[in-house]
PyMOL Python script that loads the backbone (N, CA, C, O; Angstrom):
from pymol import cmd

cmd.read_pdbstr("""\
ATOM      1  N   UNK A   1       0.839  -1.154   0.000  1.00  0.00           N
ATOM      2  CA  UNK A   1       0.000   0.000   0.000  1.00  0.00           C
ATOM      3  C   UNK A   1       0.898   1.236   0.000  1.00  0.00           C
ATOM      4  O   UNK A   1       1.869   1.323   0.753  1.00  0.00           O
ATOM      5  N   UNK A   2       0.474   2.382  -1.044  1.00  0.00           N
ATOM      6  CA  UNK A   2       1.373   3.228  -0.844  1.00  0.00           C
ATOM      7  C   UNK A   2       0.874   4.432   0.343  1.00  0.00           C
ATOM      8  O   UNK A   2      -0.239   4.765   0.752  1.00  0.00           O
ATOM      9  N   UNK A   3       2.372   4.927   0.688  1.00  0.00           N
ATOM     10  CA  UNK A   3       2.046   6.103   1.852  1.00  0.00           C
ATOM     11  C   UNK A   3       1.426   7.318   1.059  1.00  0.00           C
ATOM     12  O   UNK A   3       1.851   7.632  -0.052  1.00  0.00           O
ATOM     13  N   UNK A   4       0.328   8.031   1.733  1.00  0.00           N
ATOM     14  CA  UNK A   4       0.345   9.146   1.608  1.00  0.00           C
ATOM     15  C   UNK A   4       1.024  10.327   1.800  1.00  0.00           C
ATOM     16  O   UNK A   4       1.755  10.253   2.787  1.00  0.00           O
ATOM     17  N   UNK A   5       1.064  11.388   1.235  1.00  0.00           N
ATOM     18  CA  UNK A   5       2.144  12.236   1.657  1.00  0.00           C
ATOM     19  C   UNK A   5       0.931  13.288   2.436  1.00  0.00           C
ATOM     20  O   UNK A   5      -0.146  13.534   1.893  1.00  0.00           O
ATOM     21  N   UNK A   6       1.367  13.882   3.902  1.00  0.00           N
ATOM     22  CA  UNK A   6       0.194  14.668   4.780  1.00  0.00           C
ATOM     23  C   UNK A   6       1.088  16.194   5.051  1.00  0.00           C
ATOM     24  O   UNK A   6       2.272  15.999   5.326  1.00  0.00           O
ATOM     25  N   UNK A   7       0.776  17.252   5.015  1.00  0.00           N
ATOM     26  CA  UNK A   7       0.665  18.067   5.116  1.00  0.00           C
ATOM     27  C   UNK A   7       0.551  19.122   5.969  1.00  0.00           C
ATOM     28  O   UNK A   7      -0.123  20.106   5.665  1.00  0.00           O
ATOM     29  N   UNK A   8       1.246  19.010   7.205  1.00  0.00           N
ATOM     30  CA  UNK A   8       1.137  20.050   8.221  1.00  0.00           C
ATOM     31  C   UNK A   8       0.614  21.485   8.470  1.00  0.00           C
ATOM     32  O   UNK A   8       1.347  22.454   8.273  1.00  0.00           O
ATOM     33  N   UNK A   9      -0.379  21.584   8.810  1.00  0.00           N
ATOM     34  CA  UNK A   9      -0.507  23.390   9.024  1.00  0.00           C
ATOM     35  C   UNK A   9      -0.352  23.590  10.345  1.00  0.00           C
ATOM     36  O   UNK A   9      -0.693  22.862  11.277  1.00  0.00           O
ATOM     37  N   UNK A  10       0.283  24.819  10.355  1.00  0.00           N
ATOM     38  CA  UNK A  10      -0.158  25.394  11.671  1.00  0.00           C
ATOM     39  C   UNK A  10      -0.684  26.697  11.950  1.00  0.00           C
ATOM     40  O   UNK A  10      -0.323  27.684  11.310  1.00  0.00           O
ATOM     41  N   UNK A  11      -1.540  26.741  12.899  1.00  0.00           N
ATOM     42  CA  UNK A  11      -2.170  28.050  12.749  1.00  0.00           C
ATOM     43  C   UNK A  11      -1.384  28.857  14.298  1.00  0.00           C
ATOM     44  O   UNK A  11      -1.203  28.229  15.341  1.00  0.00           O
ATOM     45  N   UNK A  12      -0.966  30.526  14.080  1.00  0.00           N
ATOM     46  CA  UNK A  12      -1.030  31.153  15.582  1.00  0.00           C
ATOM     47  C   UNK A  12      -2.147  32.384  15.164  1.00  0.00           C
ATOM     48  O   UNK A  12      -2.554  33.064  14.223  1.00  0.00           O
ATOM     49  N   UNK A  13      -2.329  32.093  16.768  1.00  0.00           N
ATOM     50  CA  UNK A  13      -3.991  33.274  16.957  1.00  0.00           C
ATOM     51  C   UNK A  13      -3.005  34.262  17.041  1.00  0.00           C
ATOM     52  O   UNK A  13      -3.302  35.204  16.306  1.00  0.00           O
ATOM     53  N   UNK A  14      -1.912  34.438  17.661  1.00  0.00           N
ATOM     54  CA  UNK A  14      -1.165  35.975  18.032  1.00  0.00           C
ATOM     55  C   UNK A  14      -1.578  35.864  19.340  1.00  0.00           C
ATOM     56  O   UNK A  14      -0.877  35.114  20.020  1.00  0.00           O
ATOM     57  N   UNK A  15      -2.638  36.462  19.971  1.00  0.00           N
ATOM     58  CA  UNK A  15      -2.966  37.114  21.363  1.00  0.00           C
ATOM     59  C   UNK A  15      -3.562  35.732  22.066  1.00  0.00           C
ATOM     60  O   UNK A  15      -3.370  35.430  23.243  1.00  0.00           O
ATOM     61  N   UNK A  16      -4.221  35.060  21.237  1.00  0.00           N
ATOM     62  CA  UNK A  16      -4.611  33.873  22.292  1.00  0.00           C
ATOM     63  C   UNK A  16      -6.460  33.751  21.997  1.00  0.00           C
ATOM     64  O   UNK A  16      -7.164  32.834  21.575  1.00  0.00           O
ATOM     65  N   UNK A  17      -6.703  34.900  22.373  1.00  0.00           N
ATOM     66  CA  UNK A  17      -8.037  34.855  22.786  1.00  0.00           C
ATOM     67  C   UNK A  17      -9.206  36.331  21.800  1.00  0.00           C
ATOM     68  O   UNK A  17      -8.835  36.958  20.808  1.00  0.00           O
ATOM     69  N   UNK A  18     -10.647  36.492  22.562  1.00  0.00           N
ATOM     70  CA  UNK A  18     -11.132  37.355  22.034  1.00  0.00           C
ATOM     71  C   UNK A  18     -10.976  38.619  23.203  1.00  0.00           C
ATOM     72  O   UNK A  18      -9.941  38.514  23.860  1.00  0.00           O
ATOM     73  N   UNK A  19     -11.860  39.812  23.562  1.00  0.00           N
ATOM     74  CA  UNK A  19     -11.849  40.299  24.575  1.00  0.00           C
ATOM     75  C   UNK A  19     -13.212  39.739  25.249  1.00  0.00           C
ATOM     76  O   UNK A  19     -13.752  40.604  25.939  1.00  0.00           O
ATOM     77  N   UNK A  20     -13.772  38.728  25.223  1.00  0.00           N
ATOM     78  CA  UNK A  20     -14.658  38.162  25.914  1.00  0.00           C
ATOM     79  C   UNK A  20     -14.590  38.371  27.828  1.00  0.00           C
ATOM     80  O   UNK A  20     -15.310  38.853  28.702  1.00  0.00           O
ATOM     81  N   UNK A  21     -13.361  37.727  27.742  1.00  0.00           N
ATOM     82  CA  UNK A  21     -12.401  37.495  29.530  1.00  0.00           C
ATOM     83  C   UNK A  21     -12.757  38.261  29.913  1.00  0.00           C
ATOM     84  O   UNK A  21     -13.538  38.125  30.856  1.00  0.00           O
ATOM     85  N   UNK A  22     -12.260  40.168  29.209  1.00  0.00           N
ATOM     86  CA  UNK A  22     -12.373  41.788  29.322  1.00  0.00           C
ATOM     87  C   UNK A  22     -13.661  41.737  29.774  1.00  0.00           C
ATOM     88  O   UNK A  22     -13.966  41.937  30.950  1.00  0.00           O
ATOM     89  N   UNK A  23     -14.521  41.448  28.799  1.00  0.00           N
ATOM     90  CA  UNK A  23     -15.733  42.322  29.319  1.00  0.00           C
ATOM     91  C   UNK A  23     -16.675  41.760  30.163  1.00  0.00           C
ATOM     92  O   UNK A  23     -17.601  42.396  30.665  1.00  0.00           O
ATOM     93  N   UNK A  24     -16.431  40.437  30.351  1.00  0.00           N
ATOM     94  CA  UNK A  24     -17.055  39.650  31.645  1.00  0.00           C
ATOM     95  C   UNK A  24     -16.538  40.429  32.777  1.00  0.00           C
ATOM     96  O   UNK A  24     -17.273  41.122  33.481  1.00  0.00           O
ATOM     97  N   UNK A  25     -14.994  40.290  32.987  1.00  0.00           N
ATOM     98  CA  UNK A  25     -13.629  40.914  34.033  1.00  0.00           C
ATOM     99  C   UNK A  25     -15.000  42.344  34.542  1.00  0.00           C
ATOM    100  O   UNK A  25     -15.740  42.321  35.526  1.00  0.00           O
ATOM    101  N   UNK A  26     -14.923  43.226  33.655  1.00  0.00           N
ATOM    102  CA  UNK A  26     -15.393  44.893  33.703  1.00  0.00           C
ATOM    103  C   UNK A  26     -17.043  44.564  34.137  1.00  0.00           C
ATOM    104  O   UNK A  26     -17.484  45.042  35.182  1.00  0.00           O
ATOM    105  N   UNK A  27     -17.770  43.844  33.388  1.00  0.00           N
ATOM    106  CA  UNK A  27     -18.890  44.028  33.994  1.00  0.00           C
ATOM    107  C   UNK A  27     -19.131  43.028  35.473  1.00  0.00           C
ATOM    108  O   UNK A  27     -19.840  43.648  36.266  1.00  0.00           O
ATOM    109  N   UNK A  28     -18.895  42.261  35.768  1.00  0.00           N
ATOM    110  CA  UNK A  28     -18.609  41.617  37.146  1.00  0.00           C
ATOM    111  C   UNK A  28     -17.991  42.576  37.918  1.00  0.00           C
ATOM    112  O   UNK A  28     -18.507  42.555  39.035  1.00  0.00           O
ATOM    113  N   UNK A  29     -16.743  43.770  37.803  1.00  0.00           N
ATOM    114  CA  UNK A  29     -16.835  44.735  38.700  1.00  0.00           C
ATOM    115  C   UNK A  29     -17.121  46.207  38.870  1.00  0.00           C
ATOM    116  O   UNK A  29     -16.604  46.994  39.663  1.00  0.00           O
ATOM    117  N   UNK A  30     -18.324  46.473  37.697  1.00  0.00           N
ATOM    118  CA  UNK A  30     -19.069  47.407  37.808  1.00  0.00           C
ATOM    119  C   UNK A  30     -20.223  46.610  38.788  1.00  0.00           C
ATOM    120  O   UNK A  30     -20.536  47.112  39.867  1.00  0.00           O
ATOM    121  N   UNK A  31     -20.709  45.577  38.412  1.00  0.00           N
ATOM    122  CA  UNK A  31     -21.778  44.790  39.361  1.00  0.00           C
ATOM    123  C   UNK A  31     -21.746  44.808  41.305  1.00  0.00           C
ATOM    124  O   UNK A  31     -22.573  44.950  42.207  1.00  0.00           O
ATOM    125  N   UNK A  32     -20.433  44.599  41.198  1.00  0.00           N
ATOM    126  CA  UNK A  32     -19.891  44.084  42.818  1.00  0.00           C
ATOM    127  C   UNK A  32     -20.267  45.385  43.353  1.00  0.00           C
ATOM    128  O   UNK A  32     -21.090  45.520  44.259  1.00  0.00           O
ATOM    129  N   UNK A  33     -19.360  46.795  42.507  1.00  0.00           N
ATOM    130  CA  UNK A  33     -19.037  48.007  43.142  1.00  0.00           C
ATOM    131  C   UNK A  33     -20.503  48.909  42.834  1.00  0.00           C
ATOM    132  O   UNK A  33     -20.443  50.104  43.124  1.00  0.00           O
ATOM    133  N   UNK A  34     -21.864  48.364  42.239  1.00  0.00           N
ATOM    134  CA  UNK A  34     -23.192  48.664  42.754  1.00  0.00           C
ATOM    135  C   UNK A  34     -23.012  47.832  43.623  1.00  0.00           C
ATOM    136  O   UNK A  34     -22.750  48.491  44.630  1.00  0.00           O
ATOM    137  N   UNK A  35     -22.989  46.763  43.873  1.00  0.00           N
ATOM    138  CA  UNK A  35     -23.921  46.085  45.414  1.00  0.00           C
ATOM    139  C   UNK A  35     -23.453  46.520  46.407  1.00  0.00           C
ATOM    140  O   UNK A  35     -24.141  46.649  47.420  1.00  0.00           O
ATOM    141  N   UNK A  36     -21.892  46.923  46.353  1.00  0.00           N
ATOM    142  CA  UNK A  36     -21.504  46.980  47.863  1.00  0.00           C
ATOM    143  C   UNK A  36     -22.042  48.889  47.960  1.00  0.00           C
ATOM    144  O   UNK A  36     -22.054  49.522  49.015  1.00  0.00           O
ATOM    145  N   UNK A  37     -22.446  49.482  46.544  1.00  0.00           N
ATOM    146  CA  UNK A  37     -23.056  51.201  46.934  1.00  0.00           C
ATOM    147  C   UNK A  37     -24.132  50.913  47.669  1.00  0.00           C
ATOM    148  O   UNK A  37     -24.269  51.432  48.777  1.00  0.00           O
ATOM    149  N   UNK A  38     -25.467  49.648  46.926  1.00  0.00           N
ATOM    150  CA  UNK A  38     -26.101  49.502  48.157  1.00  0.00           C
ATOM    151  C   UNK A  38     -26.384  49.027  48.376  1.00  0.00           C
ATOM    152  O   UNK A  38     -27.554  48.889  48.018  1.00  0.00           O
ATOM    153  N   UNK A  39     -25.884  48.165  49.166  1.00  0.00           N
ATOM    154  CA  UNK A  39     -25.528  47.648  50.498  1.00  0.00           C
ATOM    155  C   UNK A  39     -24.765  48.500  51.671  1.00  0.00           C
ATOM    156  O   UNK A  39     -25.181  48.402  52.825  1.00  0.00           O
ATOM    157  N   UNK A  40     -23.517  49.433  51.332  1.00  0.00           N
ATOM    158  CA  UNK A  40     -23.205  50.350  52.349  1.00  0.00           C
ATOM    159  C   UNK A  40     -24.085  51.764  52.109  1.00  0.00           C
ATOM    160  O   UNK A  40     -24.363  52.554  53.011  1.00  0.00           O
ATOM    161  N   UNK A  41     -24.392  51.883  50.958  1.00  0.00           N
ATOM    162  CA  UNK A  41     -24.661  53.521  50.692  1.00  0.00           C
ATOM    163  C   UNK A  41     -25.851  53.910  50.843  1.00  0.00           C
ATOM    164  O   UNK A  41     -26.134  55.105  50.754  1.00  0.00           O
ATOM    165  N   UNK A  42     -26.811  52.919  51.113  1.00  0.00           N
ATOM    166  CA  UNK A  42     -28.244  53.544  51.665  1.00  0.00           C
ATOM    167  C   UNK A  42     -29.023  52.828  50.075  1.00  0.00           C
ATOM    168  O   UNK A  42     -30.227  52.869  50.329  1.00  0.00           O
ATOM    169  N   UNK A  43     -28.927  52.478  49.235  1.00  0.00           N
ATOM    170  CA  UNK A  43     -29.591  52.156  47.747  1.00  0.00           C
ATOM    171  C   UNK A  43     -29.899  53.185  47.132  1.00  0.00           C
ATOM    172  O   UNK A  43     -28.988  53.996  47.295  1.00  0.00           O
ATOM    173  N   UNK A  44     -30.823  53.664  46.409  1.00  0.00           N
ATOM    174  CA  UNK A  44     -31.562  55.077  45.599  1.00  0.00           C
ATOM    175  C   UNK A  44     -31.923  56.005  46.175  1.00  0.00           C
ATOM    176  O   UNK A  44     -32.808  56.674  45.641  1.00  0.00           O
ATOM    177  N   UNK A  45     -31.376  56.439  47.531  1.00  0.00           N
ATOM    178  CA  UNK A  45     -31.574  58.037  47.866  1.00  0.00           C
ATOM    179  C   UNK A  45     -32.143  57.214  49.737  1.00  0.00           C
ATOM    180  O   UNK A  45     -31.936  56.088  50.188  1.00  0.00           O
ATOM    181  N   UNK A  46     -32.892  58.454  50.356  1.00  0.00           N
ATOM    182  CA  UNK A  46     -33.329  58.411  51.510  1.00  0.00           C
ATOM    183  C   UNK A  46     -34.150  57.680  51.697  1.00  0.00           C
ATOM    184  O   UNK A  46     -34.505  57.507  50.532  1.00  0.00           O
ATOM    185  N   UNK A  47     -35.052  56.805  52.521  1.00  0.00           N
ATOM    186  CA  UNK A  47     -35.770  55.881  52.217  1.00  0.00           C
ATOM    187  C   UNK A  47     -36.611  56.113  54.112  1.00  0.00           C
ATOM    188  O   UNK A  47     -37.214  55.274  54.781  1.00  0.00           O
ATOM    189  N   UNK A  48     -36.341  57.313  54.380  1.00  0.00           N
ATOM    190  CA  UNK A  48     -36.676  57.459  55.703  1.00  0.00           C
ATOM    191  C   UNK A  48     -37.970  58.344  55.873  1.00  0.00           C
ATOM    192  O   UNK A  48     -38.247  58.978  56.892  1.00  0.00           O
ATOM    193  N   UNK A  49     -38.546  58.302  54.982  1.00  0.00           N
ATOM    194  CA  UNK A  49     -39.866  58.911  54.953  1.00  0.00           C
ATOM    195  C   UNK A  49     -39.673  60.522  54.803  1.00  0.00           C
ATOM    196  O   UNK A  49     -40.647  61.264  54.928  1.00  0.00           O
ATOM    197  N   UNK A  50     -38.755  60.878  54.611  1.00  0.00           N
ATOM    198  CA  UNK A  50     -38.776  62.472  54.044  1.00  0.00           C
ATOM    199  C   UNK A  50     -38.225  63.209  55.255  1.00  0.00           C
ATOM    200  O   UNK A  50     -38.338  64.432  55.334  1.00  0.00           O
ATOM    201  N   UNK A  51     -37.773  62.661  55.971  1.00  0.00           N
ATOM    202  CA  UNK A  51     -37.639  63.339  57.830  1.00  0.00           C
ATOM    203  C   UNK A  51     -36.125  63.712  57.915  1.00  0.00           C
ATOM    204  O   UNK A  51     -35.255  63.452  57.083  1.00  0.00           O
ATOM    205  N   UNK A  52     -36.009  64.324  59.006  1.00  0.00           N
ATOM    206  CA  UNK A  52     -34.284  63.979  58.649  1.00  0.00           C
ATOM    207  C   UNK A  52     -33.463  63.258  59.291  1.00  0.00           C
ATOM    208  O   UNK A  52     -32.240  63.363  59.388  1.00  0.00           O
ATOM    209  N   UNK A  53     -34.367  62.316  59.850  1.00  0.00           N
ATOM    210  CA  UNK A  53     -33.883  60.591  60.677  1.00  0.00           C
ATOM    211  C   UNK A  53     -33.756  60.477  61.741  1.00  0.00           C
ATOM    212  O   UNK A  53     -33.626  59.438  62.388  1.00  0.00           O
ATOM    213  N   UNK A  54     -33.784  62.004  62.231  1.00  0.00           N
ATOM    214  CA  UNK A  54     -33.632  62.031  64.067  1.00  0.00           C
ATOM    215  C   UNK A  54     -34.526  60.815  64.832  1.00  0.00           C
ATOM    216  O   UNK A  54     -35.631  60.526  64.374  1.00  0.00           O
ATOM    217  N   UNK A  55     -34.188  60.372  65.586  1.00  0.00           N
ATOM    218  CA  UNK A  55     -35.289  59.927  66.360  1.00  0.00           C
ATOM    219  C   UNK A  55     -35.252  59.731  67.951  1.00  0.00           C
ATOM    220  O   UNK A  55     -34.322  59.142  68.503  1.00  0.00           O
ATOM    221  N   UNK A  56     -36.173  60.191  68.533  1.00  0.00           N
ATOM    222  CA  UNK A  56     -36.089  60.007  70.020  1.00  0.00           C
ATOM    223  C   UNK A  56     -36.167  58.817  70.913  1.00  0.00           C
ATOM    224  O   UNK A  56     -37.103  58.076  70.613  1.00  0.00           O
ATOM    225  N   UNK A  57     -35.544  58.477  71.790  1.00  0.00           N
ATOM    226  CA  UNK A  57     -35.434  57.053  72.257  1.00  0.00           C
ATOM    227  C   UNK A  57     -35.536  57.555  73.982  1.00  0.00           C
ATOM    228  O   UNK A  57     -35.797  56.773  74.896  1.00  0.00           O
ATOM    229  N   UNK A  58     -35.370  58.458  74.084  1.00  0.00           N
ATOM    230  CA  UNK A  58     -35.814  59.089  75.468  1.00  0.00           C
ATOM    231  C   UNK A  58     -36.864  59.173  76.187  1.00  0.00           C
ATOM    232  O   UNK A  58     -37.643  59.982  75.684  1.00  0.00           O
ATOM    233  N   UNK A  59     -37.404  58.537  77.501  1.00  0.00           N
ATOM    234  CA  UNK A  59     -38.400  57.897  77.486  1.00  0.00           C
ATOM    235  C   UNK A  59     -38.625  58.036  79.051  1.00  0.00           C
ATOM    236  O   UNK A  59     -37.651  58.570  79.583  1.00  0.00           O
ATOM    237  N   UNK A  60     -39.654  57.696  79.946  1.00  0.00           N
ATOM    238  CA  UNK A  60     -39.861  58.104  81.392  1.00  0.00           C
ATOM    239  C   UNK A  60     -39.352  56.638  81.558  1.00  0.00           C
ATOM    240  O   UNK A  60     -39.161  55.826  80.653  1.00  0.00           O
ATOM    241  N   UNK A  61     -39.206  56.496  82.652  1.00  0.00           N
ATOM    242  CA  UNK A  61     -39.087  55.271  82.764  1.00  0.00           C
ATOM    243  C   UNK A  61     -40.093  54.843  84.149  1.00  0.00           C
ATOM    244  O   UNK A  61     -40.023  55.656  85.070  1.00  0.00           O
ATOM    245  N   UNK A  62     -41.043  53.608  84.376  1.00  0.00           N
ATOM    246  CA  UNK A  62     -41.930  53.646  85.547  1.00  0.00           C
ATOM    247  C   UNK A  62     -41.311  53.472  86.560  1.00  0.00           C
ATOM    248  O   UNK A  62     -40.174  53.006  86.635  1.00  0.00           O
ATOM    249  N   UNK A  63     -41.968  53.815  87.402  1.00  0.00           N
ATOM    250  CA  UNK A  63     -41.329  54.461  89.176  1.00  0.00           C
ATOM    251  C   UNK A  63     -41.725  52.082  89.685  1.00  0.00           C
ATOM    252  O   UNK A  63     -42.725  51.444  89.358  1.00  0.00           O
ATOM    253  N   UNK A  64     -40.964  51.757  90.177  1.00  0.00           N
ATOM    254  CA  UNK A  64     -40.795  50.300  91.069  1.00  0.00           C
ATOM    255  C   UNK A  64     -41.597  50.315  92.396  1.00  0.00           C
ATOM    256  O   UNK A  64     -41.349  50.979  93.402  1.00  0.00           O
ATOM    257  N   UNK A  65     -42.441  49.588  92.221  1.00  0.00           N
ATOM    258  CA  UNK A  65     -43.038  49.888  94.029  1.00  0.00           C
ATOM    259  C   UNK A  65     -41.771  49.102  94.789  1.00  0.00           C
ATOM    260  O   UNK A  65     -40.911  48.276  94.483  1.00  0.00           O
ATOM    261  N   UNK A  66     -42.237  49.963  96.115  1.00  0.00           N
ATOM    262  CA  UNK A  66     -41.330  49.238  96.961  1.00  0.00           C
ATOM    263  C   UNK A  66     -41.008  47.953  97.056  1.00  0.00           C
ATOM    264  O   UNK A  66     -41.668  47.106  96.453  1.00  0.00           O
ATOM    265  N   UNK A  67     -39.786  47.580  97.943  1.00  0.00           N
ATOM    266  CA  UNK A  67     -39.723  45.740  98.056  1.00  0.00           C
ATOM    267  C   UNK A  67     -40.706  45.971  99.317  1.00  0.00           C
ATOM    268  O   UNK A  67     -40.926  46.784 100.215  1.00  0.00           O
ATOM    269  N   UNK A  68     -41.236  44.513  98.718  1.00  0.00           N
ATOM    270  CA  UNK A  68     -41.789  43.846 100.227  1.00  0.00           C
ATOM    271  C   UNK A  68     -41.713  43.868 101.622  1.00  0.00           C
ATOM    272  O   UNK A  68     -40.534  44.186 101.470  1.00  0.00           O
ATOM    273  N   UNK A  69     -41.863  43.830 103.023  1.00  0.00           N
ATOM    274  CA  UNK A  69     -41.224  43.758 104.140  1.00  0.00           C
ATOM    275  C   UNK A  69     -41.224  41.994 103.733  1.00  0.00           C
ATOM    276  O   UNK A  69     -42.006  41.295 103.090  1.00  0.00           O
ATOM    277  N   UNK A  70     -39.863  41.699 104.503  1.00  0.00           N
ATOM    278  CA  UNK A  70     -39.461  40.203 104.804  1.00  0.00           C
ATOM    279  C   UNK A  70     -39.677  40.285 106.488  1.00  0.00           C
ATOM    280  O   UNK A  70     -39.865  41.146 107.347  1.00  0.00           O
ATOM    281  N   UNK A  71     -39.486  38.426 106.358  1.00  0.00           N
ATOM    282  CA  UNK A  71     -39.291  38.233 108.278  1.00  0.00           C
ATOM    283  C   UNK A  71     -38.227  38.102 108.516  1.00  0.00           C
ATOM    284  O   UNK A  71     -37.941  37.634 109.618  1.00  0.00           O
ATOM    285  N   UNK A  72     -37.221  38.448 107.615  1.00  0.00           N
ATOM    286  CA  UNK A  72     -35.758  38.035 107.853  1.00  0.00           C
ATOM    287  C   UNK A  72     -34.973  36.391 108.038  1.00  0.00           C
ATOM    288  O   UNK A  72     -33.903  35.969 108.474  1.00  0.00           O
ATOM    289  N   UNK A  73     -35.963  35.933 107.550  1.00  0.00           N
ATOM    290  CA  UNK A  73     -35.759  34.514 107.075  1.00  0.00           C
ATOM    291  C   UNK A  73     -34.790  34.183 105.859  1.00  0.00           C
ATOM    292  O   UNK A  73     -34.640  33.018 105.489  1.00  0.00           O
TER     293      UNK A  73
END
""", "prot")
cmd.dss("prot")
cmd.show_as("cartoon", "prot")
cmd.util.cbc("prot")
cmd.orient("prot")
């Protein structure tokens, strides 16, 4: 049987790749750096009913009736 004669190619990409990696990379940390705005930054503005958040926690506090008399037991 006779041999065939085969033909080698080779191909180079140059860089490797597309910018696919890039723009996954960029939008995964535009994503993160919204969540952590809100999550630390309050989300879309004031959310406190229009007030300006003060709030009072100051309070009477009720008067204890006396202790008991004991028999000293």
């Amino acid at each position: 049987m006779a041999e065939r004669e085969r033909e080698v190619i080779v191909t180079n990409n140059g860089s490797g790749g597309g910018g696919g990696g890039w723009i996954f990379a960029i939008i995964l940390v535009i994503l993160i750096a919204l969540g952590l705005w809100w999550f630390f930054g309050g989300g879309f503005g004031d959310m406190t009913g229009g007030g300006n958040g003060d709030v009072d926690v100051n309070i009477e506090a009720p008067e204890t009736p006396d202790a008991p008399a004991t028999d000293g037991n």
